[in-house]
The first five atom37 places (N, CA, C, CB, O) and aatype in JSON, in Angstrom:
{
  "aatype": [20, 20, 20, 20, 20, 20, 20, 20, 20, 20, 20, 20, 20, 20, 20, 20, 20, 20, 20, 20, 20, 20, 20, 20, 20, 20, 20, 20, 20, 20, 20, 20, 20, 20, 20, 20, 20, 20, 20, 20, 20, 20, 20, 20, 20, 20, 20, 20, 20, 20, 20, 20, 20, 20, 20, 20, 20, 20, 20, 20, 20, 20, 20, 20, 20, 20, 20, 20, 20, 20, 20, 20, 20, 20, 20, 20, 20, 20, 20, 20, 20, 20, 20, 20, 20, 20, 20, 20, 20, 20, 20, 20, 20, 20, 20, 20, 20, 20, 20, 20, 20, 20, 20, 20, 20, 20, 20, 20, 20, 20, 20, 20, 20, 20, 20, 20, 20, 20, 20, 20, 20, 20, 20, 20, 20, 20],
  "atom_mask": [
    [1, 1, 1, 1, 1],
    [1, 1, 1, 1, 1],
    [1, 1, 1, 1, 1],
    [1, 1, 1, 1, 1],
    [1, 1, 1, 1, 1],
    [1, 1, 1, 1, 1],
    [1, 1, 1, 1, 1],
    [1, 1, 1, 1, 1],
    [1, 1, 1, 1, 1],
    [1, 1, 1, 1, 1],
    [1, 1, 1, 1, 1],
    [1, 1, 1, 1, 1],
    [1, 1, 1, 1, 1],
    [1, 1, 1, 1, 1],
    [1, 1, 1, 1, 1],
    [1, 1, 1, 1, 1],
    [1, 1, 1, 1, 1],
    [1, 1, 1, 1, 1],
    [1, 1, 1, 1, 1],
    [1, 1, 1, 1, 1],
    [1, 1, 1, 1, 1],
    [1, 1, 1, 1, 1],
    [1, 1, 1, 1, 1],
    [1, 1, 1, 1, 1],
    [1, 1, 1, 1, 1],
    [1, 1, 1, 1, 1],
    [1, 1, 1, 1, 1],
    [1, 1, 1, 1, 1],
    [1, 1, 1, 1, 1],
    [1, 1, 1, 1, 1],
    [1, 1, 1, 1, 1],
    [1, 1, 1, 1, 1],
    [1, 1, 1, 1, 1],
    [1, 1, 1, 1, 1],
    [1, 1, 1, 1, 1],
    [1, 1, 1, 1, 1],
    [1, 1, 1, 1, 1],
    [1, 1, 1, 1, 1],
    [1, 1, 1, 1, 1],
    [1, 1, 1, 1, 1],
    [1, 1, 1, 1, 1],
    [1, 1, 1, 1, 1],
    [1, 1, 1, 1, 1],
    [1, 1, 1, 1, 1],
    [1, 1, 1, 1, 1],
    [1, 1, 1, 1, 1],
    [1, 1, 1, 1, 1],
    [1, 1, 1, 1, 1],
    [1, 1, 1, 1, 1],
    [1, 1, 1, 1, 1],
    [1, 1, 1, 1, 1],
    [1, 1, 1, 1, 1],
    [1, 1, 1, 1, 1],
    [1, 1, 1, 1, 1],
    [1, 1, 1, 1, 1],
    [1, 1, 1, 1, 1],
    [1, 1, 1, 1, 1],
    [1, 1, 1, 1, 1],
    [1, 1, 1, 1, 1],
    [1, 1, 1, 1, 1],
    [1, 1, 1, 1, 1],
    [1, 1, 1, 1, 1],
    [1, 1, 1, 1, 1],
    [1, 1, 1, 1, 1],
    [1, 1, 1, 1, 1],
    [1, 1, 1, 1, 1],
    [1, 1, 1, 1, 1],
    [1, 1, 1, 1, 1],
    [1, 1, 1, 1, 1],
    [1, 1, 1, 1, 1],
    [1, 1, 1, 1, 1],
    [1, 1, 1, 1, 1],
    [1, 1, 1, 1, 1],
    [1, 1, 1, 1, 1],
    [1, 1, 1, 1, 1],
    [1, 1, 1, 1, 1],
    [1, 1, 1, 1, 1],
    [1, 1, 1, 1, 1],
    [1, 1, 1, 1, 1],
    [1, 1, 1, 1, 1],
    [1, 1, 1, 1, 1],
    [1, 1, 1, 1, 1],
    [1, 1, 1, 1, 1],
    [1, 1, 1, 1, 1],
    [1, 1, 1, 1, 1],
    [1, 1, 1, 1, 1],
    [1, 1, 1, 1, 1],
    [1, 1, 1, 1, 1],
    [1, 1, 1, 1, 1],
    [1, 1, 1, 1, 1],
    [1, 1, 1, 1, 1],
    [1, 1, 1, 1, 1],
    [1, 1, 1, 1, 1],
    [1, 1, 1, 1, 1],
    [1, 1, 1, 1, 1],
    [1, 1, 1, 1, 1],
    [1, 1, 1, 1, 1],
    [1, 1, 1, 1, 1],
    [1, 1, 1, 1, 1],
    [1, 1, 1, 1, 1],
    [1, 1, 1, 1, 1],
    [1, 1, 1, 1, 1],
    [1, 1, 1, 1, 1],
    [1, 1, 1, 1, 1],
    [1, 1, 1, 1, 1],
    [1, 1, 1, 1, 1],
    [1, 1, 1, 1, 1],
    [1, 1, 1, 1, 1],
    [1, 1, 1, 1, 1],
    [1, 1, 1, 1, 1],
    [1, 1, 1, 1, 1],
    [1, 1, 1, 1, 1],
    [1, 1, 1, 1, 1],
    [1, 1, 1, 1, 1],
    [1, 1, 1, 1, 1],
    [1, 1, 1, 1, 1],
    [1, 1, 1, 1, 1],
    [1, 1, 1, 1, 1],
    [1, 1, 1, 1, 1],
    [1, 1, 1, 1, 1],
    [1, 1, 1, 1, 1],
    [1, 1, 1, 1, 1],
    [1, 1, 1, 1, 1],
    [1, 1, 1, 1, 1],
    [1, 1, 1, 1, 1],
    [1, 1, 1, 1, 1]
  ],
  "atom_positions": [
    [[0.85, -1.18, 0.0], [0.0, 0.0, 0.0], [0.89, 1.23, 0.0], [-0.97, 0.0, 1.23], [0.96, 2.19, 0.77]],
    [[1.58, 0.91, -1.13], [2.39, 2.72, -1.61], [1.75, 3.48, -2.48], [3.89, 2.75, -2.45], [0.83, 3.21, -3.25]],
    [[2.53, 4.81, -2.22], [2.04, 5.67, -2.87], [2.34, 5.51, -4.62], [2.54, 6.87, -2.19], [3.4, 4.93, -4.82]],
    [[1.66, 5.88, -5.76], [1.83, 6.04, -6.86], [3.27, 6.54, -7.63], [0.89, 6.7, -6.98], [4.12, 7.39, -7.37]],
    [[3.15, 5.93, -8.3], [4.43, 6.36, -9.35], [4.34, 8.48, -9.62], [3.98, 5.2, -11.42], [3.29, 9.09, -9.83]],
    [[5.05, 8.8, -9.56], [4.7, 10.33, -10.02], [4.8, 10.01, -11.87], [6.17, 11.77, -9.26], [5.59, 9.22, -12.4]],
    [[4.15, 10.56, -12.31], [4.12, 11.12, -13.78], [5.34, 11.55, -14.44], [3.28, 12.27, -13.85], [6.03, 12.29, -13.75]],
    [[5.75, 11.3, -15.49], [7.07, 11.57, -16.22], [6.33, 13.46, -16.23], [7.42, 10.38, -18.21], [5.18, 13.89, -16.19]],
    [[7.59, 14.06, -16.3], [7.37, 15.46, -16.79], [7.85, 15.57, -18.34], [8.22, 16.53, -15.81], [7.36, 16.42, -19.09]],
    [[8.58, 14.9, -18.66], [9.09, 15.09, -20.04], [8.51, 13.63, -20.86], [10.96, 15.29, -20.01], [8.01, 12.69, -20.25]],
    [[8.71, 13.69, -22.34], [8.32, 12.55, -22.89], [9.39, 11.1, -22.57], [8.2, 12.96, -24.4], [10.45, 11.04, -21.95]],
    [[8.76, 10.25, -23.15], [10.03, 8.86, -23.35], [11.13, 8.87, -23.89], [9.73, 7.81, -24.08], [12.06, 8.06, -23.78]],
    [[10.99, 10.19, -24.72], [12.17, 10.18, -25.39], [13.24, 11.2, -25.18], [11.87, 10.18, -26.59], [14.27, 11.29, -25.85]],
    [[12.89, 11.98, -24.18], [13.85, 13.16, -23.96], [14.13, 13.11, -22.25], [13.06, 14.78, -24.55], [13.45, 12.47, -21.45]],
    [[15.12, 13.82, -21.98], [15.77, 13.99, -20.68], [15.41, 15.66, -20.28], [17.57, 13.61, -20.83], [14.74, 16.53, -20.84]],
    [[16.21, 15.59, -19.04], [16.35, 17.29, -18.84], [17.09, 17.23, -17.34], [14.53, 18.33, -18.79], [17.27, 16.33, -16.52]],
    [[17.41, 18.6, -17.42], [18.33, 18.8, -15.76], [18.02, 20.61, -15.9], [20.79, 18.16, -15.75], [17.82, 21.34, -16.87]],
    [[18.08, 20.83, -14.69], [17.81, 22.2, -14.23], [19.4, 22.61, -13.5], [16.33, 22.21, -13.04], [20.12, 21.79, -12.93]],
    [[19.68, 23.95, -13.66], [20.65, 24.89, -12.74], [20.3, 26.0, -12.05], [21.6, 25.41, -13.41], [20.39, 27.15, -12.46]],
    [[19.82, 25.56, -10.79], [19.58, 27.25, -10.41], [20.66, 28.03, -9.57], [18.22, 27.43, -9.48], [21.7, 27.56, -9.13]],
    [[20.17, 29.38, -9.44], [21.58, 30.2, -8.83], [22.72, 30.56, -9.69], [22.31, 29.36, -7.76], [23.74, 31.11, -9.26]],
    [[22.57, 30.3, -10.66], [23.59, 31.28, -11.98], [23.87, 32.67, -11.95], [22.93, 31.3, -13.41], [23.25, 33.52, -12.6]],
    [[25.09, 32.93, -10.98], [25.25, 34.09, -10.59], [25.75, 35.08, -12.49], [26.58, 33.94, -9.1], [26.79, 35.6, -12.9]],
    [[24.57, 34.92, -12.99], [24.67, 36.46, -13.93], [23.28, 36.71, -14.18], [25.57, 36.42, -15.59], [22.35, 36.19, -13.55]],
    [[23.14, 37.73, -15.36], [21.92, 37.96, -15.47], [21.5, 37.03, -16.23], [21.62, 39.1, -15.85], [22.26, 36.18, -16.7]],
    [[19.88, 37.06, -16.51], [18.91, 36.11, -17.1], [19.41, 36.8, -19.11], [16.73, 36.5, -16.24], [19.55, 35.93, -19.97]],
    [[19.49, 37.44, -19.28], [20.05, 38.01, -20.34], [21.11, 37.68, -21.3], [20.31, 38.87, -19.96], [21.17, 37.13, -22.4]],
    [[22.01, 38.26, -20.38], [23.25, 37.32, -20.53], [23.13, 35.71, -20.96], [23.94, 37.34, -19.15], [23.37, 35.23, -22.07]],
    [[22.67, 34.99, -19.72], [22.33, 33.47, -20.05], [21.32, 32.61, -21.17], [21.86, 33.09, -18.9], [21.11, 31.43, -21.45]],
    [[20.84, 33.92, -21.6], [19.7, 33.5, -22.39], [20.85, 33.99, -23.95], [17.83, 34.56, -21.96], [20.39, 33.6, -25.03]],
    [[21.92, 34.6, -23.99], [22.41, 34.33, -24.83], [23.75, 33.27, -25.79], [22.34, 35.13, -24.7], [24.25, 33.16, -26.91]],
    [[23.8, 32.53, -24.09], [24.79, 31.45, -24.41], [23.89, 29.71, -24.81], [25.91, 31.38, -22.8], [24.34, 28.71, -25.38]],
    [[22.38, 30.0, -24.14], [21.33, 29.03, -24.58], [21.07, 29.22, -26.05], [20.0, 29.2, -23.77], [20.88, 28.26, -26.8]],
    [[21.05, 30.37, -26.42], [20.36, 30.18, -27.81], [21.42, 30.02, -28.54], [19.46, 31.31, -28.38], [21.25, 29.93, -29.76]],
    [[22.84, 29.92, -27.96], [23.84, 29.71, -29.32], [23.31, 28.33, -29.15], [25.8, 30.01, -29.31], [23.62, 28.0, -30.3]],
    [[22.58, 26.85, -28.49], [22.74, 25.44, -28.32], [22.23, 24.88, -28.63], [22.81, 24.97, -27.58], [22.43, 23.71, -28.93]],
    [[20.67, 25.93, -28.72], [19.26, 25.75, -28.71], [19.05, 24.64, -30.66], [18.37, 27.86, -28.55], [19.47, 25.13, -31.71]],
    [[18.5, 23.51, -30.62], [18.38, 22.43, -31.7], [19.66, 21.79, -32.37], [17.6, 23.02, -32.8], [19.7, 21.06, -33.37]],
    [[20.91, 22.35, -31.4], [22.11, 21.48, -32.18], [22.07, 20.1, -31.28], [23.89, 22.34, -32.11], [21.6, 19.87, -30.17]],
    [[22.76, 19.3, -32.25], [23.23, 17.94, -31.89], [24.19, 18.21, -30.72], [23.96, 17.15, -33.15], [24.89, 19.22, -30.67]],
    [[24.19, 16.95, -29.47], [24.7, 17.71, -27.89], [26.26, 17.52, -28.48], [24.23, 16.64, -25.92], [26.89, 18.46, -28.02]],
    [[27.07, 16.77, -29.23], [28.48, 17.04, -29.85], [29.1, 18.38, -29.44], [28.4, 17.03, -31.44], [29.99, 18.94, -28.78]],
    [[27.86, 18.58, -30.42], [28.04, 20.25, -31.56], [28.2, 21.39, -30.32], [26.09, 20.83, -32.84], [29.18, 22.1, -30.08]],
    [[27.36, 21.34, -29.86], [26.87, 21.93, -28.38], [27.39, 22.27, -27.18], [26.2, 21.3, -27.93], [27.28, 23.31, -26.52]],
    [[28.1, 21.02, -26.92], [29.07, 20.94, -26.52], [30.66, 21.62, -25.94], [28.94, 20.49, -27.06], [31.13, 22.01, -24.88]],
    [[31.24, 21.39, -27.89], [31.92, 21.81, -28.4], [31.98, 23.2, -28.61], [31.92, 21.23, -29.11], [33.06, 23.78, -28.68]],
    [[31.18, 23.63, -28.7], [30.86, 25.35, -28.67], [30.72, 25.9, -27.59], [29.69, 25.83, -29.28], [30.59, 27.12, -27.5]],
    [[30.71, 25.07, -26.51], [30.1, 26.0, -25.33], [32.06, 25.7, -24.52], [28.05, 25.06, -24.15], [32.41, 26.56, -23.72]],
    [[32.96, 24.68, -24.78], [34.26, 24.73, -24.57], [34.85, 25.4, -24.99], [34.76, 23.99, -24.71], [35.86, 25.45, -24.28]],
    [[34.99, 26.38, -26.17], [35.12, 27.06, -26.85], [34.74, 28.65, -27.03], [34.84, 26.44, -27.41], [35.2, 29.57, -27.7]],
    [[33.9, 28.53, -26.3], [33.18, 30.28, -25.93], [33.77, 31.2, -25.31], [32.02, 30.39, -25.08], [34.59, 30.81, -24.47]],
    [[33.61, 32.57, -25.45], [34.41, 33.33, -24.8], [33.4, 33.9, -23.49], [35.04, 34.46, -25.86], [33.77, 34.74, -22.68]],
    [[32.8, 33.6, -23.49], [31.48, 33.8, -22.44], [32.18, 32.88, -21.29], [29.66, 33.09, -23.09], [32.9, 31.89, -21.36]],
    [[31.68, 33.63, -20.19], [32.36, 33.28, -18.5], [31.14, 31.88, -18.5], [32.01, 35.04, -16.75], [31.24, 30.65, -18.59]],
    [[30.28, 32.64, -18.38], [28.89, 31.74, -17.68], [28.68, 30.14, -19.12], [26.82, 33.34, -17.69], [27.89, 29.2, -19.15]],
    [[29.46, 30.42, -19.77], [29.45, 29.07, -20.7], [29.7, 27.71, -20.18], [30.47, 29.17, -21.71], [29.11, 26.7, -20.58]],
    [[30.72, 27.76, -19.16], [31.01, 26.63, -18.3], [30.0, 25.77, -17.61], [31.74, 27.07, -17.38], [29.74, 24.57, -17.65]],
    [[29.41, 27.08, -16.79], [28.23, 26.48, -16.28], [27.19, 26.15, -16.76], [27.86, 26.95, -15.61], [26.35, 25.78, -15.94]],
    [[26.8, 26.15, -18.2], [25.95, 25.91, -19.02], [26.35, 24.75, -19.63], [25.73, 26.9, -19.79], [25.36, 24.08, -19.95]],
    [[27.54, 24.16, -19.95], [28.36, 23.16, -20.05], [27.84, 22.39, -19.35], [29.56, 23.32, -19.81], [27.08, 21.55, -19.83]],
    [[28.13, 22.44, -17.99], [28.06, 21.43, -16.91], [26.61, 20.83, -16.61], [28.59, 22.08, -15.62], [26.45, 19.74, -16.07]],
    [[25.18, 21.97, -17.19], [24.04, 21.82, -17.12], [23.34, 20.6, -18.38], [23.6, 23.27, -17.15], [22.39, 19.82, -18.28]],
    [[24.37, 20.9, -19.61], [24.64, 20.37, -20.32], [24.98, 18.75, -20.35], [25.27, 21.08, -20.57], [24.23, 17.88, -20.78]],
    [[26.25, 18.56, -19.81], [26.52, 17.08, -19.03], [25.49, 16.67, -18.7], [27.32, 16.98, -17.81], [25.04, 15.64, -19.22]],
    [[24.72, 17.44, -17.61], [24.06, 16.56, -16.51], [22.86, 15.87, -17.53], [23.38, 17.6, -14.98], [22.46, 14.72, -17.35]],
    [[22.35, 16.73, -18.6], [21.34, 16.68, -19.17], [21.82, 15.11, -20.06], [21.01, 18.2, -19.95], [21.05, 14.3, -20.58]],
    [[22.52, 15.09, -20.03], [23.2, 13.77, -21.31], [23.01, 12.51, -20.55], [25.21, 13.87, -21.8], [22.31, 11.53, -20.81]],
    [[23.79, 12.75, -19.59], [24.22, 11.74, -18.33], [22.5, 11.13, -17.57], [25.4, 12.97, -16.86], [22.25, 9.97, -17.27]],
    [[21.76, 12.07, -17.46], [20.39, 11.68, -17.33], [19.99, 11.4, -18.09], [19.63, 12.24, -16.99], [19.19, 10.58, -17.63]],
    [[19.79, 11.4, -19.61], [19.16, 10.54, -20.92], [19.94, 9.17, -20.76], [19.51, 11.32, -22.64], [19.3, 8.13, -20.69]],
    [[21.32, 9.16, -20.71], [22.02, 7.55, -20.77], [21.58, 6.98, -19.73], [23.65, 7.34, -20.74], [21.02, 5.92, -19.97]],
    [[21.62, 7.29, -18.62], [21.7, 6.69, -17.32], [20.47, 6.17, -16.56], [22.28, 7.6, -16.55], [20.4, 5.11, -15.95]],
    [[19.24, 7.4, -16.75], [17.87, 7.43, -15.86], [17.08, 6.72, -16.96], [17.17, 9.13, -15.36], [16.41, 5.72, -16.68]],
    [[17.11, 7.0, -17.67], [15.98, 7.06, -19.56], [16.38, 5.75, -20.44], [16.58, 8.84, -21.0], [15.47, 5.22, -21.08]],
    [[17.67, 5.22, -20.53], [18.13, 4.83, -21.38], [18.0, 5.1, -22.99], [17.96, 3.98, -21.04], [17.67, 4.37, -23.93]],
    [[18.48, 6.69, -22.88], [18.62, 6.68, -24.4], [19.89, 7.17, -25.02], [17.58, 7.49, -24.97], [20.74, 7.79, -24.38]],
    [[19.99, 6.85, -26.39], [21.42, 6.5, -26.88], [22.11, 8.04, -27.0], [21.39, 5.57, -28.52], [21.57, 9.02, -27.5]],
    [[23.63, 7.96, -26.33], [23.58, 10.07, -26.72], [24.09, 10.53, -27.78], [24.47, 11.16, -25.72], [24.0, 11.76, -27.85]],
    [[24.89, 9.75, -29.14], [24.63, 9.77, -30.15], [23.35, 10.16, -31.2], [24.95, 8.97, -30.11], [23.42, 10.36, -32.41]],
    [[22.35, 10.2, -30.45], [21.86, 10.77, -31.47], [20.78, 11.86, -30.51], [21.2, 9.58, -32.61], [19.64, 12.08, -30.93]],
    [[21.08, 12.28, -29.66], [21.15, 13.39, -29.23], [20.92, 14.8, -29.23], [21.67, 13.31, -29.2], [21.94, 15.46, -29.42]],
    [[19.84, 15.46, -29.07], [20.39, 17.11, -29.98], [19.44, 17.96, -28.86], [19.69, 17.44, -32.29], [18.26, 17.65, -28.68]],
    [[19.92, 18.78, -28.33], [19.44, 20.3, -27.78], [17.46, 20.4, -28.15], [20.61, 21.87, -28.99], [16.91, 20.92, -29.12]],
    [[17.03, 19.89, -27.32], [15.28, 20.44, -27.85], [15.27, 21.6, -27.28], [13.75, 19.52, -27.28], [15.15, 22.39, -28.23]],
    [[15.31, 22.24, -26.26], [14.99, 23.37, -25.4], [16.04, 23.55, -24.89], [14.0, 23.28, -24.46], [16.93, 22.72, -24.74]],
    [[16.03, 24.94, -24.51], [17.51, 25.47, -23.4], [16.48, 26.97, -23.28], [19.83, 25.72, -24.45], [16.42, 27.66, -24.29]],
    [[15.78, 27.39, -22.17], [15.16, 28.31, -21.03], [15.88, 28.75, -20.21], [14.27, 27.82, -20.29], [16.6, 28.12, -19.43]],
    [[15.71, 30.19, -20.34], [16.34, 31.0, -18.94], [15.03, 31.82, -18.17], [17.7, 32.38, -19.49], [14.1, 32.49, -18.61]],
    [[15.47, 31.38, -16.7], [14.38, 31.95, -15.78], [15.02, 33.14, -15.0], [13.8, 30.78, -14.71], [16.13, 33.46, -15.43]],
    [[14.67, 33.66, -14.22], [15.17, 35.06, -13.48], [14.87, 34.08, -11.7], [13.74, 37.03, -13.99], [14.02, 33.31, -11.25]],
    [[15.66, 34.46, -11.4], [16.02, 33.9, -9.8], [16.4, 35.49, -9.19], [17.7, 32.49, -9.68], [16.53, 36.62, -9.65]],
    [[16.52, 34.7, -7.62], [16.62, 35.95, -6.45], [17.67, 37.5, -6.98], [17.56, 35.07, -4.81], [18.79, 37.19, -7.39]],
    [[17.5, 38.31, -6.98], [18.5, 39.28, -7.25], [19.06, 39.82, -5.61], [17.77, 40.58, -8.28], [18.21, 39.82, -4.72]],
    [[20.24, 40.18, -5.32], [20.96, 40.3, -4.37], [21.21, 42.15, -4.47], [22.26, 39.19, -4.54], [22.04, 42.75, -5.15]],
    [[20.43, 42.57, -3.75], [20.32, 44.13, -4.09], [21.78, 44.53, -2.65], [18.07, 44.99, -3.7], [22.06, 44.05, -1.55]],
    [[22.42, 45.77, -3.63], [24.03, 46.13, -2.98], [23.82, 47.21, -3.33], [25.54, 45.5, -3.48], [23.05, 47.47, -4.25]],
    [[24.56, 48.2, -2.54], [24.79, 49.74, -2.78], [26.05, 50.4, -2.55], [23.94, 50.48, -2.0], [27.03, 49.86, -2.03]],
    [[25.97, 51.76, -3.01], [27.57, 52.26, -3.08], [26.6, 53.91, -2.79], [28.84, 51.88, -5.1], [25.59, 54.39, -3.31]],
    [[27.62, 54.42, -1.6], [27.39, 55.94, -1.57], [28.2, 56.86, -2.98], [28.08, 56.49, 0.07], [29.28, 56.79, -3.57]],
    [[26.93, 57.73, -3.05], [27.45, 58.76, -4.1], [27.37, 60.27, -3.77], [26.66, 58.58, -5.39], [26.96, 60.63, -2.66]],
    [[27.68, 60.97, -4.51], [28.31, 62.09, -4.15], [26.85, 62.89, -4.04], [29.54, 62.64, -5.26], [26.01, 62.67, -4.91]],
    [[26.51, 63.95, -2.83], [25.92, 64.27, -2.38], [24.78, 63.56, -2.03], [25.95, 65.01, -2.77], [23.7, 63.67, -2.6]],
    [[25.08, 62.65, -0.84], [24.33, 62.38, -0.57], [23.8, 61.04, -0.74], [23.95, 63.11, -0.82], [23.63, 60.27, 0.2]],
    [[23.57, 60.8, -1.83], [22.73, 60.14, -2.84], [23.12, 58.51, -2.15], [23.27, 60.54, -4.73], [23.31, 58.33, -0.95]],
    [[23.17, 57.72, -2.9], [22.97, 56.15, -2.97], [22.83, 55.7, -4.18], [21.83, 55.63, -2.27], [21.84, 56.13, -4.78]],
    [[23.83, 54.65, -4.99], [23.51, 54.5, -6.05], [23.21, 52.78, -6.32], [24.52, 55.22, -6.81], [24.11, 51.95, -6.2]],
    [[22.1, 52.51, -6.62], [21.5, 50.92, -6.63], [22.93, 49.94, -7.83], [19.28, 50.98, -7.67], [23.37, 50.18, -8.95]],
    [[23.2, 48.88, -6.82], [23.79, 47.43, -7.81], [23.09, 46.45, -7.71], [25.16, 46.75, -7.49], [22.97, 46.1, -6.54]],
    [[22.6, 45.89, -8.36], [21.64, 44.69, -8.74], [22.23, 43.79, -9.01], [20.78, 44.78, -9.74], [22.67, 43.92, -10.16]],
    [[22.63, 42.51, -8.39], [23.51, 41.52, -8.41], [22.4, 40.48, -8.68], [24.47, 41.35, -7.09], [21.78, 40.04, -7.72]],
    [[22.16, 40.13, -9.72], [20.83, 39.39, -10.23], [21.5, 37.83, -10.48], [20.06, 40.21, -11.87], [22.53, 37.64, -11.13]],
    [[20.69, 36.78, -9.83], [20.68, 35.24, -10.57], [19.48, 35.2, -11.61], [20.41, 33.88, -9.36], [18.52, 35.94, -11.84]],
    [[20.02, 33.93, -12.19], [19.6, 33.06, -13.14], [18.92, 32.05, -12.91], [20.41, 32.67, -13.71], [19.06, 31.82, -11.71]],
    [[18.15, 31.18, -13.45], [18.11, 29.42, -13.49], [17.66, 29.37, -14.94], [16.85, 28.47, -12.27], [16.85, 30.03, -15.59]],
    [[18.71, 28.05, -15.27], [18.71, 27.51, -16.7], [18.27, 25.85, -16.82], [20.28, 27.73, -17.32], [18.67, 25.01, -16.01]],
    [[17.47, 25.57, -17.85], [16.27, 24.46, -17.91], [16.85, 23.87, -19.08], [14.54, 24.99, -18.1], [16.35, 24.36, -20.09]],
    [[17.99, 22.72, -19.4], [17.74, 22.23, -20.78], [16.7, 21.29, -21.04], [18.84, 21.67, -21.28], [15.81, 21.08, -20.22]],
    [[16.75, 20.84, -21.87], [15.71, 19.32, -22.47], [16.83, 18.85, -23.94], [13.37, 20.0, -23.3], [17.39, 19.43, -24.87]],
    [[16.69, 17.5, -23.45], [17.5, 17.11, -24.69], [16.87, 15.85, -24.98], [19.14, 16.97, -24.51], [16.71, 15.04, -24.07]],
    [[16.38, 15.56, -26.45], [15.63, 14.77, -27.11], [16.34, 13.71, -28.09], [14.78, 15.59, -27.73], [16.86, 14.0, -29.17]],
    [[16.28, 12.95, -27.76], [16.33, 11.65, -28.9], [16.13, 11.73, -30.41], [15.27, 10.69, -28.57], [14.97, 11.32, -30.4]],
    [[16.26, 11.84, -31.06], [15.97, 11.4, -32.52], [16.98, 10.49, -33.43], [15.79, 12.66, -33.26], [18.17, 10.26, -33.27]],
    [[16.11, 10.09, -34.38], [16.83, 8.93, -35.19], [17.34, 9.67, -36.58], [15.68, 7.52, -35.55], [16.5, 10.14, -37.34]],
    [[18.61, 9.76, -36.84], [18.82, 10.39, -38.01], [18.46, 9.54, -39.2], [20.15, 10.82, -38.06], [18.31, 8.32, -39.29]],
    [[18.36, 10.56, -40.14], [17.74, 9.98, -41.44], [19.43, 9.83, -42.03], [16.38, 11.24, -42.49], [20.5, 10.28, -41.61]],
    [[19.06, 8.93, -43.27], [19.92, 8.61, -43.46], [20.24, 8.81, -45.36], [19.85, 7.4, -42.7], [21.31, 8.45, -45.85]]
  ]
}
């Protein structure tokens, strides 16, 4: 007398992994996703080792996890592999200040991130 299976969130054929706390902006991160966004995870990869972008690493690593959960949890093959989704969300911002001249106060907005891939299965044509 256990409780129920929970519901897949994604299909049979795709994986996913989440990162939250990505110390940059949602902006920023939303422009190292869309370089990834429908490539093969190789390709993807390879570009994100290669980037001159700081926060690429950690998109990397979100990356891995996303692969490593299709082979491992899912059993699906990572050869054929490719980027379905890559989402950027806006997380806690860390509000900081600096005195300015007369008086004043001038606002720093030390803003996080969280980044969502999905990576899908398909069979290449041939």
């Amino acid at each position: 007398m256990g409780k129920e299976k929970n519901p897949r969130r994604v299909a049979e054929n795709e994986a996913m992994a989440k990162t939250r706390m990505l110390r940059t902006s949602p902006q920023k991160l939303n422009l190292v996703a869309a370089m990834i966004r429908g490539k093969k995870v190789g390709q993807a990869l390879t570009d994100l080792t290669f980037s001159n972008k700081r926060i690429a690493q950690d998109v990397k690593k979100c990356l891995q996890s996303a692969i490593a959960n299709a082979e491992n949890n899912h059993n699906l093959d990572v050869d054929e592999l490719i980027v379905a989704e890559a989402w950027v969300g806006k997380n806690l911002v860390m509000k900081r200040g600096r005195p300015r001249a007369r008086g004043r106060f001038g606002k720093i907005m030390k803003p996080f991130s969280e980044l969502t891939i999905k990576v899908r299965q398909v069979e290449e044509q041939a």
